[in-house]
Structures are given as C-alpha cells and as structure tokens.
N, C-alpha and C positions, 0 to 999 in steps of 0.2 A: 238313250240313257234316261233313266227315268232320275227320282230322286235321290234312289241308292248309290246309284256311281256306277251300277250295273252296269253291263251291254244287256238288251234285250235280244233276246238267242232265240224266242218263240219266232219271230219271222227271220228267213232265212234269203239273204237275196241271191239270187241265181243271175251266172253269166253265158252265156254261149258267146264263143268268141273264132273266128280264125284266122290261120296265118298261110302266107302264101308263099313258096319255097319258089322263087326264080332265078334261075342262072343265064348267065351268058356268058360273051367271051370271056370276059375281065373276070368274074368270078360270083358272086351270090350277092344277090340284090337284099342290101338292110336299107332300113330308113331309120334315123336318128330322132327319137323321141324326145319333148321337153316335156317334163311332169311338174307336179302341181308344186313340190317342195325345189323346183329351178334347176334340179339337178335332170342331166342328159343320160339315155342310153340306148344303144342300136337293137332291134330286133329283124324280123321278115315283115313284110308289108301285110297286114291284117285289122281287126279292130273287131267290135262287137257287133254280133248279127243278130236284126231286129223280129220280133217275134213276124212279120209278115215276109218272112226271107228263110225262116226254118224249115220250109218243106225242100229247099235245094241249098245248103249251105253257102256251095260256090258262089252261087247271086249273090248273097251280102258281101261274099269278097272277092268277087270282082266289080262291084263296089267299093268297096274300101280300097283296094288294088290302085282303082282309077284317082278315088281322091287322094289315098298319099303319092304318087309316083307320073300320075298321067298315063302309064298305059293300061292298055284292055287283051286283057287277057282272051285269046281264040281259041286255044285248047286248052283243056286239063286232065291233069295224067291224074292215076290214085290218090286216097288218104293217105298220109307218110305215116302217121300215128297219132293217136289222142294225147290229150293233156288233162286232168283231172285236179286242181287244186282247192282245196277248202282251208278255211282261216275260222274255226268254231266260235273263237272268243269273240270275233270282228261280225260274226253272224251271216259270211259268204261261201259260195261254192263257184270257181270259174272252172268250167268245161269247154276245152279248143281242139279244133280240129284243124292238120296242117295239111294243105296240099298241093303236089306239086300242078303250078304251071307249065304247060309244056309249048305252049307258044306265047308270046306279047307284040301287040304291035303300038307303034305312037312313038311319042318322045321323054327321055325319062322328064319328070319338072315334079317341083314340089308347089307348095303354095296356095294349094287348092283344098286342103283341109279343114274342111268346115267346123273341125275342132282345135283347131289351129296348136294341135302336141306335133307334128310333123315339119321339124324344121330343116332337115339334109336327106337325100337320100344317093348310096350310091353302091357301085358293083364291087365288091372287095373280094378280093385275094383267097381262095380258099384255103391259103396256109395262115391267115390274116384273121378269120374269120376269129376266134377262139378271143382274140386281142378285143375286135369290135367287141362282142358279145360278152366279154367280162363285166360290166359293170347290170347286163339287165338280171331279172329273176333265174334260180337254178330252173324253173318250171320252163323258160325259153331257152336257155342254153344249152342244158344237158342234154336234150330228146334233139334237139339240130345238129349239135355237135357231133354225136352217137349217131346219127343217121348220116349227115357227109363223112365220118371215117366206115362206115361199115356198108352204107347203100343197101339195106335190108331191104326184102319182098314184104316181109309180115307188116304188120300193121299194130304195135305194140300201144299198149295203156300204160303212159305214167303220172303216178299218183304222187302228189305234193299235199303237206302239212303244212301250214305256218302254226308254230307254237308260240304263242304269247307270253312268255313266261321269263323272266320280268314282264312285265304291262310295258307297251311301247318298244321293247325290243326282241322282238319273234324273231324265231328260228327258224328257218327253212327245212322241213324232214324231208325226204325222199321216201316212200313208204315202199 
C-alpha cells in the first residue's frame, strides 16, 4: 500500500500450489490447518511448490505429503483437476494442482511441519468428509467434494474469484 490506501495491483504474486487426494481404509486423509487469524480448517495434505520443484509438481508434494503427515508417497495415480483462484484487489493468483496418491508407505504423525500450520491429521469417513471440509475455502471443497461424489476421468479447471467488495469482506465467485 503506498500513501493512497491503495493496494498496488501493478505486481501480481503468483502461487503454484498442490494437494494430495489419499484414501485408505477409514476414509480420505485431511490434515487440520491452524492459520494466521487461530482459526482451524481441514483440507488434503499439500502446500506450496517451490520454483525448483516445477518441472515435476508431484516432488514438491510429496514433500509436503511427508512433512504434514509422515508418509511417502510410492505411487501416483492422475491429476484429479486444477484449481485457479485470483483475488484482484489483494494483487494474487493461486494455481493448485490435485492428485491422487495411489500408494503411501510410513506412519501417519504430524509434527513435522516446518511451518508449523499442521496441527491433526487424520482418515475420515467419506460420508464425514463434506462436515471436515466446511469451514476451508469453496476453492478446496467444492472441486473434492464433486470429485468423491462423481470419480470423474476428465481432468476439469476451476475457477474462483475473491471479490472485495466491501473492503475486508470478499466474496467467494465460482466463475
């Protein structure tokens, strides 16, 4: 923000980010996020993938896999679908890529998060899931939730808007 009270829009930060869709017996592996305002919410194990990890996405997350959860992932099945979100007024665009895991080996454990946002993580219930995943972004819910009821082949793009508008209280679009 300069003196005006603007946000400065001329630089635009970019995210690449993924998530990782694992299931087992019990039901679909979330981990429980703490963010910056204390408030908690469950997503799939993923996080931001560093520009030295873009030429194979899976690497950064199975990385991140490992730190939030402990295990290592051995195989990986398809991209399930993209995620496209931009926030104009905020000066952001995140770009995620979800996909499944088709094997893990290890023990689940948290604790190891070198960003220390991963405080639970556990297998829930796919009729459960919908419960966990209430409180994160529609950008992580809806494209998860829509793929465990449908199990689609394709490999769909969805597009999210945060509108600002009041200032401080954005809207989530679904474009």
């Amino acid at each position: 923000m300069g003196d005006t009270g603007q946000v400065d829009t001329t630089t635009v930060k970019e995210w690449l980010v993924a998530g990782a869709v694992i299931e087992g017996p019990q039901g679909l592996l979330l981990v429980r996020n703490r963010r910056r305002n204390g408030k908690s919410d469950w997503t799939p194990p993923g996080g931001v993938i560093e520009a030295s990890e873009r030429g194979d996405v899976r690497e950064g997350l199975a990385r991140e896999v490992i730190e939030e959860t402990g295990l290592r992932v051995t195989a990986w099945g398809p991209m399930l679908y993209e995620v496209e979100a931009e926030a104009p007024g905020l000066g952001w665009i995140m770009r995620a890529q979800v996909w499944l895991a088709e094997t893990c080996e290890g023990d689940l454990s948290v604790g190891n998060d070198p960003d220390g946002i991963v405080t639970d993580a556990e297998y829930v219930p796919l009729h459960r899931c919908g419960e966990h995943l209430s409180t994160t972004h529609d950008w992580v819910r809806e494209p998860l939730v829509e793929w465990l009821d449908g199990r689609f082949a394709h490999q769909p793009i969805y597009r999210y808007r945060l509108e600002d508008t009041p200032p401080g209280r954005g809207r989530i679009v679904r474009l």
